[in-house]
C-alpha positions as CSV (number, residue, x, y, z in Angstrom):
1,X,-128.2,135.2,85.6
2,X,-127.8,133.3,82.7
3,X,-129.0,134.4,79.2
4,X,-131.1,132.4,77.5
5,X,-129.4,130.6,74.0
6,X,-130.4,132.5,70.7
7,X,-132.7,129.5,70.1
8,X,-135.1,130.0,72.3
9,X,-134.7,133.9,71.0
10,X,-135.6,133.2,67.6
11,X,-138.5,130.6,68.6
12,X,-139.8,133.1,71.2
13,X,-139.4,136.0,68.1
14,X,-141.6,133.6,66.0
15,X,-144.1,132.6,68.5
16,X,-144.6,136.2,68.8
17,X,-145.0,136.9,64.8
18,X,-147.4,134.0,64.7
19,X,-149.8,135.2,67.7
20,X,-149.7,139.0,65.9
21,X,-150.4,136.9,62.4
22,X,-153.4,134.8,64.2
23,X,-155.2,137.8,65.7
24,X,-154.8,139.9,62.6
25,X,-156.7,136.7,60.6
26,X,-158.8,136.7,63.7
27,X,-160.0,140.4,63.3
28,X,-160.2,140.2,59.6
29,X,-162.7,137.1,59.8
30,X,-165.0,138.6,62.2
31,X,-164.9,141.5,60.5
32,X,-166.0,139.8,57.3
33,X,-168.6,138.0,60.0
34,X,-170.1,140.6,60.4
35,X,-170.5,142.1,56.9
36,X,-172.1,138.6,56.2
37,X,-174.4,138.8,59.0
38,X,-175.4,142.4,57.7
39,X,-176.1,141.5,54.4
40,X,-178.1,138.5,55.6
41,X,-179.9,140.8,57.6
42,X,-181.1,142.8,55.1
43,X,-182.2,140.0,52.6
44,X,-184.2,138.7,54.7
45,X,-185.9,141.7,55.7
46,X,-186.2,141.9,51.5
47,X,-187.4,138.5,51.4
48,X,-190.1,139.5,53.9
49,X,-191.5,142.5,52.1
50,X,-191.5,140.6,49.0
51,X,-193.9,137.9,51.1
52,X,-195.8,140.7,52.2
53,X,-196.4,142.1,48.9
54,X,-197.5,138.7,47.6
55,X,-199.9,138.2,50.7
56,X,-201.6,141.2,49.5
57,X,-201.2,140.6,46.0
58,X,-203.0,137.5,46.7
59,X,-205.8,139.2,49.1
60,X,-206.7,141.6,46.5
61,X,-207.0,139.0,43.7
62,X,-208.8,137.0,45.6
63,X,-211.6,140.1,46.5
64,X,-211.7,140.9,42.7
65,X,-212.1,137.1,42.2
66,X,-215.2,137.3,44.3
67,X,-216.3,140.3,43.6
68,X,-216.2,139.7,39.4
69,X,-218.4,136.3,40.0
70,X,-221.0,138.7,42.4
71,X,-220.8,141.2,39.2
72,X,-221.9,137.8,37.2
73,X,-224.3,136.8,38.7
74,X,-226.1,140.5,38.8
75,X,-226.1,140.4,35.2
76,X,-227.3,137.0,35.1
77,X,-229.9,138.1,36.8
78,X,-230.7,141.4,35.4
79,X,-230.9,139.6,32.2
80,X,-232.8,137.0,33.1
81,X,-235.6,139.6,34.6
82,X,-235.6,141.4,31.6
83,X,-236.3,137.9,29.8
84,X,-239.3,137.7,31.7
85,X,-241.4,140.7,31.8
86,X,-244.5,141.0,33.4
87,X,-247.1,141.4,31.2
């Protein structure tokens, strides 16, 4: 059997060294992937809780909105009876 020239050797050698190089920089991508993937996990679940809070930040200044121009009009109206008494 014939042995292959020292060429082919040193290209096969390479070949090799470059597959090993290309799934190193393969793993290392993914693995910074992933980290990205995390951390845009948990900003959005950040950005969500900060939407909830501002839902119900909303909701409740809305109530006291409603409630304060109810509270007015009492007053108005308690006023206004006291305005007009009976006698």
């Amino acid at each position: 059997m014939k042995t292959p020239p020292e060429s082919f050797l040193i290209f096969k050698e390479e070949l090799r060294k470059a597959q090993l190089e290309k799934e190193r920089l393969k793993q290392h991508y993914e693995e910074k992937l992933a980290d990205v993937n995390r951390e845009l996990c948990r900003l959005k679940e950040q950005i969500q809780s900060q939407q909830e809070m501002m839902r119900t930040t909303l909701e409740y200044a809305s109530n006291l909105e409603i409630r304060l121009s109810e509270f007015k009009e009492e007053v108005a109206l308690a006023t206004s009876s006291r305005k007009n008494p009976v006698y």
